[in-house]
Structure formats: C-alpha cells, structure tokens
N, C-alpha and C positions, 0 to 999 in steps of 0.2 A: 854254165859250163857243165859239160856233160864227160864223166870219168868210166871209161871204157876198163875193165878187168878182166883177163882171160885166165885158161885155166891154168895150175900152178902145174911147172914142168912134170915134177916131182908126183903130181899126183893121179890116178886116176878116175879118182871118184867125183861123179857131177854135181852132189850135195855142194861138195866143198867149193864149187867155183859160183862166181857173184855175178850175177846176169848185172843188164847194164841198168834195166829199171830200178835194181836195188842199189848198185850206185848213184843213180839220179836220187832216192830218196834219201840217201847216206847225207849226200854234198848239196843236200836243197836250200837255196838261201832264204834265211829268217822272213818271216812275210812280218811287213811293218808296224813295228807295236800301235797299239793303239793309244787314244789318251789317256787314261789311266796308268796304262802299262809304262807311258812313259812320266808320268806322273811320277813314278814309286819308282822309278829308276836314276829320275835326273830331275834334281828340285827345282823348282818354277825360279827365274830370276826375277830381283825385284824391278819392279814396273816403274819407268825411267820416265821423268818426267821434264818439261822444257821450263824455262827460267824466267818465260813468258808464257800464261794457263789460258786458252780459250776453253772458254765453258760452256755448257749450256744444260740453264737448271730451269727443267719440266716446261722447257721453249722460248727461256727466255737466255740471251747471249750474252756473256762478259768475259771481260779478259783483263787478269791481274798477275802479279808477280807470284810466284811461287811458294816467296819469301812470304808474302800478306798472308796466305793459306796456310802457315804453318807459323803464325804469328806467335802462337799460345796452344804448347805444346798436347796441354789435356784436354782439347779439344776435338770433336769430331772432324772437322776438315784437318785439322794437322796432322790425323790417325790417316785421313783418306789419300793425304799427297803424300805422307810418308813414304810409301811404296811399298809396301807390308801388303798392302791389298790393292785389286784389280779393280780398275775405275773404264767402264765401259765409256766408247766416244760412239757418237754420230755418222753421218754421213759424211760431215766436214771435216772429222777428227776432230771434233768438239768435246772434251771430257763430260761426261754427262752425270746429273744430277737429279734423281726422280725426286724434285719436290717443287711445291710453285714459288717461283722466281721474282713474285711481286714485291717483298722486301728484302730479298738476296744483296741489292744495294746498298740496302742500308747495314746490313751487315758486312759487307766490306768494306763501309767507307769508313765502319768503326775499328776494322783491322789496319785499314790504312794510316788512320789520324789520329785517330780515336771521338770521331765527329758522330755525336748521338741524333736521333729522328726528332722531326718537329712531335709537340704531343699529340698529337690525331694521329701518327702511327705509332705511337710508342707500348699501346698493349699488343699490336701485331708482329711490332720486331721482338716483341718480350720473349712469346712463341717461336718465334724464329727461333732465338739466341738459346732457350731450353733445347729445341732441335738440336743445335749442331754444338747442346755443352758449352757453351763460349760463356765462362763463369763472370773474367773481369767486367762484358756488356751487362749480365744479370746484375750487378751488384751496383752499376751504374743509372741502371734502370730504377732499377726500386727506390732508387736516391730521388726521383724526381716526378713530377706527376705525369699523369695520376696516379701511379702507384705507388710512392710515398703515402697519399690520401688514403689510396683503398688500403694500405696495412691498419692503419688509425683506425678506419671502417671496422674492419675484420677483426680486429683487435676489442671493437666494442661488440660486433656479433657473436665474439666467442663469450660472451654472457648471457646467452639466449640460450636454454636448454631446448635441444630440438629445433632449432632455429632453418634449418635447413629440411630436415622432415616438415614444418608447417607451410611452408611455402608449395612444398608438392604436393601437401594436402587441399590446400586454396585451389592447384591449377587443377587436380583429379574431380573436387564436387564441384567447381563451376563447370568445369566440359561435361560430367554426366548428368547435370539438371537441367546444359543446355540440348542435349542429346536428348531425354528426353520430353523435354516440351520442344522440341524441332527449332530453338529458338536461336535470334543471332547472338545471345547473351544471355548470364546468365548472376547471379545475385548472391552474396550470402552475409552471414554476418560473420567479424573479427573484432574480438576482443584484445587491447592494446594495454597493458598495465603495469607501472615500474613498482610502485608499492606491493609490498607483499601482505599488508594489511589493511584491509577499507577504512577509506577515513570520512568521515562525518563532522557535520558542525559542531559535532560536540567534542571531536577530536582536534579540530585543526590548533588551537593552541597549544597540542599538547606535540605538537608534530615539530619535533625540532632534530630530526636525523633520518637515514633514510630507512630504520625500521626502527618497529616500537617490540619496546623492550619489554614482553608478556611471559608470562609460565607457559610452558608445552601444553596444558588441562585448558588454559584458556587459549591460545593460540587454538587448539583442535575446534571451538567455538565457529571463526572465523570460516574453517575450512570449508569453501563448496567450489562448484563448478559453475560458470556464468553459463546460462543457455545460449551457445554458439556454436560455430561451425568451427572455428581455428582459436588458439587464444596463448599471444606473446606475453609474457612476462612470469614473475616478476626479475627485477635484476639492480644491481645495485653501482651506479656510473652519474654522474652528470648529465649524460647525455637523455633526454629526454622523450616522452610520445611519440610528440611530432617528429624527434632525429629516427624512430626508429619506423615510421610509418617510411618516412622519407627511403630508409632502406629497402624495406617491402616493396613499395611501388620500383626502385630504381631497378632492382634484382629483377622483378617479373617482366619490367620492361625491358631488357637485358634480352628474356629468352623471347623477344618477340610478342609478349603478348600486351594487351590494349587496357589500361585499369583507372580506373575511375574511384575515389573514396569518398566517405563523409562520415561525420559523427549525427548519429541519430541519437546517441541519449549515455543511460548508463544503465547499467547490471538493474540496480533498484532494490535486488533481492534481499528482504528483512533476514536478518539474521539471528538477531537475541536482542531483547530488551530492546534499547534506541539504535541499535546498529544494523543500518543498511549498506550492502553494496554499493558502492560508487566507482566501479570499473568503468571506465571510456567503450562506448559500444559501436565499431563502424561497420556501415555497411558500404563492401567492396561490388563493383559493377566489374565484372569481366566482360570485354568482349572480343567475340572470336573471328568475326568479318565483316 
C-alpha cells in the first residue's frame, strides 16, 4: 500500500512536505524474518511425535510404539523421543537414526519384553546398549556370558603390571623384525612367570606359598632380567601360566592377528651359589599374511 501526503494547507515550505517515495519507505512491510530471527523471537515447538514410530536406523527399518522408546527415562532414546530435541526423517517420514541398525532389534526387543540376544550377539548389543545409555540391558548383560567370564578374566589381568602396554609391545617388534627381513612372520621370545622368586630343586620343598619369605639384602640377590623381548609376571592368584598364556593369545587374536606359541626352555641364568633361574621361556610365532 502506497500512502500519498501532500502538502500541509498551513504551510509553505517544501522541506516540510513528505514526497510519496518517503511514505513508501515510512509504511514498507517488514521483509520476512529469517531463521534465526525467528528463532529468538518465537521458541521452536516441541517435535510431536505419533504413538506408532517408523524408524530408520543408518537403513535399516523398524516400527515400534513410542512408549518402548521412552521405556527407561535416562536413556538416550527416551531423551531422543522426548521432544526436547529434533529427530530428522527421510524420504518416507521415517524418523532417522545415524547408527548401523544391525542389532537395533535386539535392543528393542529388550525394551519391549525385556528378551536378551542369543550369546554370539551379546558383546555387540553390549555396544549398542552403552550407545544409546540403556543402563537396565548393561547390567543384564554383564550378568551373563561371556561377559560375566570376561569380568573373572579382567579381574585376573588387573594383576599383571603393564599387562596391556606388553601386549602392544609383542605386536610393535613382531611387525618391525617382520618389515625388516620382508618376511610373512616374524619370531620373539616371552617370558611367562607367577613366582616372584626362582625356584630350584633345592628350593621346591621349601615352596609352600606363593612367595618366599626373604630379607630385602637377599631378595636384591634374585633380582635380574630374563633375556627377552616381553616378560609377564610376577603375580599372585591361582590362576596359572598356562591361564594367563591363554589370555595373551585370546587378546591378540581378538585384534585380528595370527599366534602360535611354545615353551623352548627356561631363563637358566645362574644367580648366586646353587641358584639358577627357572622362569618358563616361550617363543611366540606372529603371523601377519
């Protein structure tokens, strides 16, 4: 609309009279805020959600009640359907979910019923269920194997000083001794040992606990280094050599890689008088193709 002003009866000065272009700028209508602008003017409403959810998480499709998505309040999906925050859809108006959708099932079927995975998925949905916060599946998880097992596990590794630095150490000099002889493999030796002092035939009688009862003057006796490449121990559990080779090998198989072990002998090294090392001495076979 265009507001025409002429000049005021009363006057005759031209200053004072308002041409039409400066009414069109007076009465110009607002040009349309922008997003932000309407942002900061008029707060977002919350994102309304149907009572029946078609999904689709990173392409895979499902469709559950509302209710199951917001089963267990401190949860990430009961933050997501809440309505608090904006949940982009698809093509199909499918509420979308960037994450892979391979055990997405199994995670609903435990909001549904509370129906846990067979165990060949159950360290996958473990991951899931930290994903999306879903505490009561964690705690049901761990209840059961193998994750029950691997606490017991972990429980006995956390008596391994460095237990986790030797491991990376094993995979760093196998790959550079296979790198450099151009080879498919590559060899070293690991020392395995629960006792924290060598024992000898002269000692085994007197071996009736798992450490011997010496002065600091003479324990410093004892003290050396096997000549190895890696070397586990000592530590004090039940649990034995062979349970903890068995870990070594399970872990590096774990990350993919190929191992092979044996015991070729022991330490050997004289010490003082009658006392020689009898550390366990394996040699590990990495292979990398």
């Amino acid at each position: 609309m265009v507001v025409v002003t002429g000049q005021s009866k009363g006057s005759g000065d031209p200053d004072e009279a308002m041409s039409s272009s400066d009414a069109e700028d007076d009465f110009q209508e607002p040009a349309t805020p922008t997003a932000t602008q309407a942002g900061q003017a008029l707060p977002l409403l919350p994102q309304q959600f149907p009572e029946v959810v078609p999904l689709n998480v990173g392409g895979m499709h499902f469709t559950t009640r509302l209710s199951t998505l917001r089963r267990y309040e401190d949860t990430m999906l009961a933050a997501m359907f809440s309505g608090r925050h904006y949940i982009p859809t698809d093509a199909e108006g499918r509420y979308f979910i960037d994450r892979d959708g391979a055990y997405f099932g199994d995670i609903l079927n435990f909001l549904r019923s509370g129906d846990l995975p067979p165990r060949e998925r159950v360290r996958s949905v473990y991951k899931e269920a930290q994903y999306y916060s879903i505490g009561p599946l964690l705690d049901h998880l761990e209840d059961v194997q193998p994750l029950k097992g691997e606490k017991v596990r972990q429980a006995f590794l956390g008596l391994m000083p460095y237990y986790k630095d030797h491991l990376e150490r094993i995979i760093e000099i196998a790959k550079l001794r296979a790198m450099q002889r151009k080879a498919r493999f590559a060899k070293l030796k690991v020392c395995v040992f629960k006792e924290e002092m060598p024992i000898t035939p002269y000692e085994c009688p007197h071996f009736n606990s798992l450490r011997f009862e010496r002065s600091e003057s003479e324990a410093k006796l004892f003290e050396h280094h096997c000549e190895v490449d890696v070397s586990f121990g000592p530590w004090e559990a039940v649990a034995d050599v062979y349970d903890l080779l068995h870990c070594i090998v399970t872990d590096l198989s774990d990350r993919g890689i190929t191992v092979d072990h044996q015991c070729i002998g022991v330490c050997d090294k004289h010490l003082i008088n009658h006392y020689y090392c009898k550390r366990p001495i394996y040699e590990f076979k990495i292979t990398w193709w």
